[in-house]
C-alpha positions as CSV (number, residue, x, y, z in Angstrom):
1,X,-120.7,130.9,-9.7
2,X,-121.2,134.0,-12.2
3,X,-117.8,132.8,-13.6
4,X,-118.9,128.9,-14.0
5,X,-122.1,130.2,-15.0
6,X,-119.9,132.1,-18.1
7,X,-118.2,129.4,-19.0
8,X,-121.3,127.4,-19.5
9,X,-122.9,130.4,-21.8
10,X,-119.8,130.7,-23.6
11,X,-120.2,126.7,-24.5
12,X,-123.5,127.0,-25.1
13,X,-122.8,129.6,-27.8
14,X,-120.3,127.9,-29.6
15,X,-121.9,124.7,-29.5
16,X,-124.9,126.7,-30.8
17,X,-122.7,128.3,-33.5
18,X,-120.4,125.3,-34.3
19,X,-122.9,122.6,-34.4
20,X,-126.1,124.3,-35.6
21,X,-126.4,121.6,-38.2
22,X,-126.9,119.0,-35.4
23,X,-130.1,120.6,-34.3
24,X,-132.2,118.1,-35.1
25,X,-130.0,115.1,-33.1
26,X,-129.9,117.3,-30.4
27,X,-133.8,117.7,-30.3
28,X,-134.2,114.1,-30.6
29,X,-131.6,113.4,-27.8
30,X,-133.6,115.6,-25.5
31,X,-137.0,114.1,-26.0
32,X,-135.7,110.5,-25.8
33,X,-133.7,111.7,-22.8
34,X,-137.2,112.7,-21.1
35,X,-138.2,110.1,-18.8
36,X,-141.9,110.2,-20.7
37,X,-140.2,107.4,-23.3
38,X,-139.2,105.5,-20.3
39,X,-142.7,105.5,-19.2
40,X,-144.3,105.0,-22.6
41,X,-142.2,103.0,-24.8
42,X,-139.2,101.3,-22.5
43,X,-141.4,100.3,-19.8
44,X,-143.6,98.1,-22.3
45,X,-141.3,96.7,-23.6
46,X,-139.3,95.1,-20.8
47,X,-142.0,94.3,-19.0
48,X,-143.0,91.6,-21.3
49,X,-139.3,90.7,-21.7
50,X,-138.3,90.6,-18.6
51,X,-140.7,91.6,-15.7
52,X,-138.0,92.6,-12.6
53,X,-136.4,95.0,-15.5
54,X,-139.5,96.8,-15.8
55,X,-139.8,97.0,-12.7
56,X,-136.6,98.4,-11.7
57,X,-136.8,101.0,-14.8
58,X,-140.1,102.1,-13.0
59,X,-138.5,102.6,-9.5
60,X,-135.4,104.0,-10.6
61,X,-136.9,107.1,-12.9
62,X,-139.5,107.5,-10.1
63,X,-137.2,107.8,-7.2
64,X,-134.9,109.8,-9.1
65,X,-136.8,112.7,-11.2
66,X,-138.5,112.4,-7.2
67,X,-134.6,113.2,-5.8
68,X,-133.7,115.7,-9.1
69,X,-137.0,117.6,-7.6
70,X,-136.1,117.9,-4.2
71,X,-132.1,118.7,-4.9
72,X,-133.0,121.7,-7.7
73,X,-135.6,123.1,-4.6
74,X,-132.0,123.1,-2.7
75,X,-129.7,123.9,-5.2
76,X,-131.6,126.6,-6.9
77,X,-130.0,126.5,-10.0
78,X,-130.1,128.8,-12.8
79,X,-130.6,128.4,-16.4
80,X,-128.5,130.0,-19.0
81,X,-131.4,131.4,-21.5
82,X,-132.3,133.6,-18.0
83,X,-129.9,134.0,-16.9
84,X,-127.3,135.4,-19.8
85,X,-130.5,138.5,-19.7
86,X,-130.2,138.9,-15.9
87,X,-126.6,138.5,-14.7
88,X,-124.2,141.6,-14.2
89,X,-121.3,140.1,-15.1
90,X,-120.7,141.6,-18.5
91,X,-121.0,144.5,-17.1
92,X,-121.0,147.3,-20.1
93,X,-120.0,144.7,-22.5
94,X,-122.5,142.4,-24.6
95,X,-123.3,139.6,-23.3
96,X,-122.9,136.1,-25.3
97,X,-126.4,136.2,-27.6
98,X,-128.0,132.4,-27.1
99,X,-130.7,131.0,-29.3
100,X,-134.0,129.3,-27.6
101,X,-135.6,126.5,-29.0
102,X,-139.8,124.9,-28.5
103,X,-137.7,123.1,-25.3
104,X,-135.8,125.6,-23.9
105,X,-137.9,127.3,-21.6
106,X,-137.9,124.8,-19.0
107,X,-139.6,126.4,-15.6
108,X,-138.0,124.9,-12.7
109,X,-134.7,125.2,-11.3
110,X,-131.4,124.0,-13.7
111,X,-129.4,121.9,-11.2
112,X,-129.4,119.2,-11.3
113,X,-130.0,118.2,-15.2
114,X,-133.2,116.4,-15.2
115,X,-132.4,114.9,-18.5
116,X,-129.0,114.0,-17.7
117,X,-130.3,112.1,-14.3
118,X,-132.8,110.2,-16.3
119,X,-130.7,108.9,-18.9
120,X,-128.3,107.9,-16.8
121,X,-130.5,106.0,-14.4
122,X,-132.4,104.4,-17.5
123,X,-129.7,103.4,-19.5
124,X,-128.1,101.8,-16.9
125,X,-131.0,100.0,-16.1
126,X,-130.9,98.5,-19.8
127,X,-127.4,98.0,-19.8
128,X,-127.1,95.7,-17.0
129,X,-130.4,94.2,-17.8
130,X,-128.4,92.9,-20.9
131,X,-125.4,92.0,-19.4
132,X,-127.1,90.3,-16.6
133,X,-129.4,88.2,-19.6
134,X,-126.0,87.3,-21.4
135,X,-125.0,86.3,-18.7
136,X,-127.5,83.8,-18.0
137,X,-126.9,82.4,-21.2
138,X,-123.6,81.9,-20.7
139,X,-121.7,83.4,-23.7
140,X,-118.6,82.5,-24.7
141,X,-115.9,84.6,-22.3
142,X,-114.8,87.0,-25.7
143,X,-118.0,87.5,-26.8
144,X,-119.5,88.5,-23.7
145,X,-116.3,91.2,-22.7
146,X,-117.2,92.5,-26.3
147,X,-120.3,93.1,-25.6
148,X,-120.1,94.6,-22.3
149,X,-117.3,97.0,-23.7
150,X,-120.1,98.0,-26.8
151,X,-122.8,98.8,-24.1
152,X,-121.0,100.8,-22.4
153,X,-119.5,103.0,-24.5
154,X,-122.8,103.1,-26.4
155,X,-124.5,104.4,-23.1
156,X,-121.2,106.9,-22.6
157,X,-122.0,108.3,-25.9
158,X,-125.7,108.6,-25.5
159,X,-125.6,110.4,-22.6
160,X,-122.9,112.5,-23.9
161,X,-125.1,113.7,-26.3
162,X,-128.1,114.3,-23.7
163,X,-125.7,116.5,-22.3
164,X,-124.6,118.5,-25.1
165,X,-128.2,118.5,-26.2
166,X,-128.8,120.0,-22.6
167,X,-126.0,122.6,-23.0
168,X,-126.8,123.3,-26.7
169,X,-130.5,124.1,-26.2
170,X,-129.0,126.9,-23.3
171,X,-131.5,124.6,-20.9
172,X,-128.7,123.9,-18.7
173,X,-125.1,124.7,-17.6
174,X,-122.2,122.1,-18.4
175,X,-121.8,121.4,-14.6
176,X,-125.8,120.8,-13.9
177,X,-126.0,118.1,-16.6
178,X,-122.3,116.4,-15.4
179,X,-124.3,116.3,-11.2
180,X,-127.4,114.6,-13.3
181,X,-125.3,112.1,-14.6
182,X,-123.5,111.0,-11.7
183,X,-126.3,111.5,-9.8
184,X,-128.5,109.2,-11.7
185,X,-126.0,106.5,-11.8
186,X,-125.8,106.8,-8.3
187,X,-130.0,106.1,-7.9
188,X,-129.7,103.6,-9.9
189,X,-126.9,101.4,-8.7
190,X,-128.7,102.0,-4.6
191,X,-132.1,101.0,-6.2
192,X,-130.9,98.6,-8.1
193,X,-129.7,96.6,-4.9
194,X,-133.0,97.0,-3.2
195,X,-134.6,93.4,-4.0
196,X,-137.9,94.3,-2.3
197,X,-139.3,96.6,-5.2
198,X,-139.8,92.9,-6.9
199,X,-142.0,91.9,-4.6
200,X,-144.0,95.0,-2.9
201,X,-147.1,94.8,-1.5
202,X,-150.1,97.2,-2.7
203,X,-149.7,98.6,0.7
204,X,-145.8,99.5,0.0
205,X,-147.2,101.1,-3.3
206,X,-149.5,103.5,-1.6
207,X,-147.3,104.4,1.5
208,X,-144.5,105.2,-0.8
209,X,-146.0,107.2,-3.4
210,X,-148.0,108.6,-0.4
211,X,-144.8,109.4,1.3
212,X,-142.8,110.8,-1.2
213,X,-146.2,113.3,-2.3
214,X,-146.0,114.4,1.3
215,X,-142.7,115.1,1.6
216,X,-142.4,117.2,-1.5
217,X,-145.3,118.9,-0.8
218,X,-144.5,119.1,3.4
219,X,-141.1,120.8,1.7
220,X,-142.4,123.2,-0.3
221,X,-144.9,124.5,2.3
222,X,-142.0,124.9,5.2
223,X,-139.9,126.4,3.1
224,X,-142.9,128.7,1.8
225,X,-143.6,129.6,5.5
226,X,-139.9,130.9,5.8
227,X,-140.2,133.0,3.1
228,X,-138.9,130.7,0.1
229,X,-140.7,130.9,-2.6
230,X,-139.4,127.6,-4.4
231,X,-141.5,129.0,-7.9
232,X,-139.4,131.6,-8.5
233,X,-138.3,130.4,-11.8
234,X,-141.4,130.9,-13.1
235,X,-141.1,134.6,-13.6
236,X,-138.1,133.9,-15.1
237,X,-139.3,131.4,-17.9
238,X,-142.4,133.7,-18.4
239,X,-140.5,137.0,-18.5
240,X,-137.2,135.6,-20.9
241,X,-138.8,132.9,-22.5
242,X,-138.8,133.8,-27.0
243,X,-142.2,132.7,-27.3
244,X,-144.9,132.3,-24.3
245,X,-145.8,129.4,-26.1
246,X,-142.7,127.9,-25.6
247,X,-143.6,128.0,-21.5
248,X,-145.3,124.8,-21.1
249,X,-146.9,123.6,-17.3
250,X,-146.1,119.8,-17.9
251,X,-142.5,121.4,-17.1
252,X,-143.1,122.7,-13.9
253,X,-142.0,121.2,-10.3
254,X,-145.8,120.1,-9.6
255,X,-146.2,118.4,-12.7
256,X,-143.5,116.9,-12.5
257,X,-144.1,115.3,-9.6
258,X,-147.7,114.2,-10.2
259,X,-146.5,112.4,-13.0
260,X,-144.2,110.3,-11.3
261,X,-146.3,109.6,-8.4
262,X,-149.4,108.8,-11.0
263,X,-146.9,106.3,-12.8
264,X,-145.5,104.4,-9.4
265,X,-149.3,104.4,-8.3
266,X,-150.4,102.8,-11.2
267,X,-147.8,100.3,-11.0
268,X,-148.6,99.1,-7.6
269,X,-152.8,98.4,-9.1
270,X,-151.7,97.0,-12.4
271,X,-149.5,94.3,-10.4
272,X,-152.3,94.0,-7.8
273,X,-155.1,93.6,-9.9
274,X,-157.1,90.8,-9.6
275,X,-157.1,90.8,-13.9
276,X,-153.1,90.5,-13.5
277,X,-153.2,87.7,-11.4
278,X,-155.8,85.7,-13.5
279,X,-153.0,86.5,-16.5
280,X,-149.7,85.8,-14.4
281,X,-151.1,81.8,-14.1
282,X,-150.9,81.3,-17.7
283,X,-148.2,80.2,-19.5
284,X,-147.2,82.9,-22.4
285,X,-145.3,82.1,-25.3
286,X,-143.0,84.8,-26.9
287,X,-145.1,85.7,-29.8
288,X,-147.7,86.6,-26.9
289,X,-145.5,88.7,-25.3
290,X,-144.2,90.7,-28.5
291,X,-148.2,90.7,-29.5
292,X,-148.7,92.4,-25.9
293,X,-145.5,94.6,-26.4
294,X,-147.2,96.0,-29.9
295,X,-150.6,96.5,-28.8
296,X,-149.5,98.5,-25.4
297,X,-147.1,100.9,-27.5
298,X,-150.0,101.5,-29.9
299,X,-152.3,102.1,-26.8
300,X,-150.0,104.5,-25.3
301,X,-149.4,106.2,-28.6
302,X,-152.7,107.2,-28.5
303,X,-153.1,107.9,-24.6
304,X,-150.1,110.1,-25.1
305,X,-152.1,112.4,-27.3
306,X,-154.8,113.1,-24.5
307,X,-154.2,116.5,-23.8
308,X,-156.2,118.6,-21.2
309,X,-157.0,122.5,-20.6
310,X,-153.9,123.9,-17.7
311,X,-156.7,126.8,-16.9
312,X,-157.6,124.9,-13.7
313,X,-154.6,123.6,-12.2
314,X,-156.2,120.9,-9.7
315,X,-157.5,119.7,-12.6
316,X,-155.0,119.5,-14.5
317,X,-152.6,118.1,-11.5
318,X,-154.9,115.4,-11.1
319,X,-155.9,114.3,-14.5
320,X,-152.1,114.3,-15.3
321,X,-151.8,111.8,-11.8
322,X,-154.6,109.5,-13.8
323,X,-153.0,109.6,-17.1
324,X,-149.6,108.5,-15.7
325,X,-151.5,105.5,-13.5
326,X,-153.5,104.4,-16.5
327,X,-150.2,104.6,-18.8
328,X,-148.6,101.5,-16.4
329,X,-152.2,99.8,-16.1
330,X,-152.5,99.6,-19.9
331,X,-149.5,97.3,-20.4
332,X,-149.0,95.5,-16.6
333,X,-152.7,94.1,-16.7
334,X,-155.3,95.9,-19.3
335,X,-153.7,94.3,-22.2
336,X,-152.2,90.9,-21.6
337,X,-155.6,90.3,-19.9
338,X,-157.8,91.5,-23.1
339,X,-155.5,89.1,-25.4
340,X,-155.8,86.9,-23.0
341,X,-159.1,86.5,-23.4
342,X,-159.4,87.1,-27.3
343,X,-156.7,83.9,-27.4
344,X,-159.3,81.7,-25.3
345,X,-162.3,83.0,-27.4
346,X,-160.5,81.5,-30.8
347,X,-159.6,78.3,-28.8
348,X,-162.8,77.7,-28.2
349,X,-163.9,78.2,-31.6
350,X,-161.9,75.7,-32.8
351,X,-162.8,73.2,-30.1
352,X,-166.3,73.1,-31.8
């Protein structure tokens, strides 16, 4: 491993010394890579466009960042800006010097590639969302193998520079963002097969995201008993982390999982409210639809910049569990329900 692990450090560097003027793409690759934009912006949108989409975007980056969790508790992978500081395989020699950047100093375990997974799983998601939708619309033979060779590549590229982003910010080694990838395309082709997540019942919602909680946390505890301690990285982030700044909690396993379990939660109320049922009757045309689309994105905009205090961390765990649950309320039901009712209002105006 220490060899594979050089390798990696070695591509880091020269990706870091080659390529420093693609800094800024590689920072917006790794933010849009973070399954927060499939929550807040890609989720809206598709929603509204095409509900079973939205859906499957949900399940898919829920069960897998659920799956990338449990693997890096098994895998426990390094990360090069630790591990270039820690390792004796240099030996007397100077080790490869790697810079760190505001998004570096991920604390849990490197394999698999968070990132990697997401993206993956997302854009494959979107890509045979719109394939499927050409589909239904029966395009011409050409035009639709065109476009199925342009999505694909386009996807190929934009993970491929998820990756790099991943290996150039020395957050991961090239072989734990190349298991993401497959590994995400694997959740997502399984869960995308599963028809029932179109149709689940509130009671599947809370068993599940009771379930998986459990599990990680049943996990965690066993292992804890036999004397694994599965936050180990922590030290690691804190103690070779540039700036302590830079150390952020949203990043750790905990977090992580709260998140996820807050968004697939909220789900499950938003499409079991009794306000989403009274909207789901109505006939909506599409400017309704892109009016619900810009109003939720604005919403979230600003829900996004709640932040809370990390100096109790119940509270912070569960505040960060609401947050997520209201960030899939807001455009499933709280939204399409208040223009709902701002559209009847001016109806009845004009009536009298």
């Amino acid at each position: 491993m220490d060899l594979l692990h050089s390798w990696g450090v070695e591509l880091a560097a020269h990706l870091q010394t080659e390529y420093s003027t693609y800094k800024g793409l590689f920072s917006l690759a790794s933010a849009v890579a973070d399954l927060h934009t499939a929550f807040f912006f890609f989720f809206p949108i598709w929603f509204h466009l095409r509900r079973d989409t939205g859906l499957r975007l949900i399940w898919v980056a829920v069960l897998g960042d659920w799956l990338n969790l449990v693997l890096k508790w098994v895998l426990f992978g390094e990360r090069p800006y630790w591990w270039v500081h820690e390792t004796r395989f240099y030996g007397e020699g100077s080790a490869p010097v790697l810079q760190q950047f505001p998004i570096t100093c991920e604390t849990g375990p490197g394999s698999p590639s968070g990132h990697a997974m997401g993206a993956a799983g997302v854009w494959y998601v979107m890509v045979t969302a719109l394939l499927s939708a050409a589909a239904e619309e029966r395009c011409p033979p050409l035009f639709y193998r065109f476009l199925q060779i342009s999505l694909w590549i386009l996807m190929g590229l934009v993970v491929l520079v998820v990756c790099m982003s991943r290996v150039y910010m020395a957050a991961h080694f090239p072989h734990q963002v190349i298991a993401g990838v497959f590994t995400g395309l694997l959740v997502a082709e399984v869960v995308s097969r599963e028809k029932w997540i179109y149709s689940a019942s509130m009671k599947k919602y809370f068993y599940m995201t009771f379930f998986l909680t459990s599990f990680a946390v049943g996990f965690y505890l066993l292992l804890k008993v036999l004397g694994v301690d599965l936050l180990w990285t922590m030290a690691k982030a804190q103690k070779w982390c540039m700036k302590a700044e830079w150390v952020h909690l949203d990043s750790t396993p905990f977090a992580s999982l709260l998140r996820n379990m807050g968004t697939l939660f909220g789900l499950g109320l938003g499409l079991h409210s009794p306000l989403y049922t009274e909207t789901k009757k109505k006939k909506t045309s599409t400017s309704f639809k892109i009016g619900c689309i810009i109003v939720s994105l604005f919403l979230l905009h600003l829900l996004d910049g709640w932040t809370f205090s990390s100096e109790n961390l119940t509270t912070y765990y569960l505040l960060s569990f609401g947050k997520s649950a209201v960030a899939l309320l807001i455009p499933t039901t709280l939204v399409p329900w208040a223009l709902c009712g701002i559209c009847k209002g001016k109806r009845e105006d004009k009536n009298f």
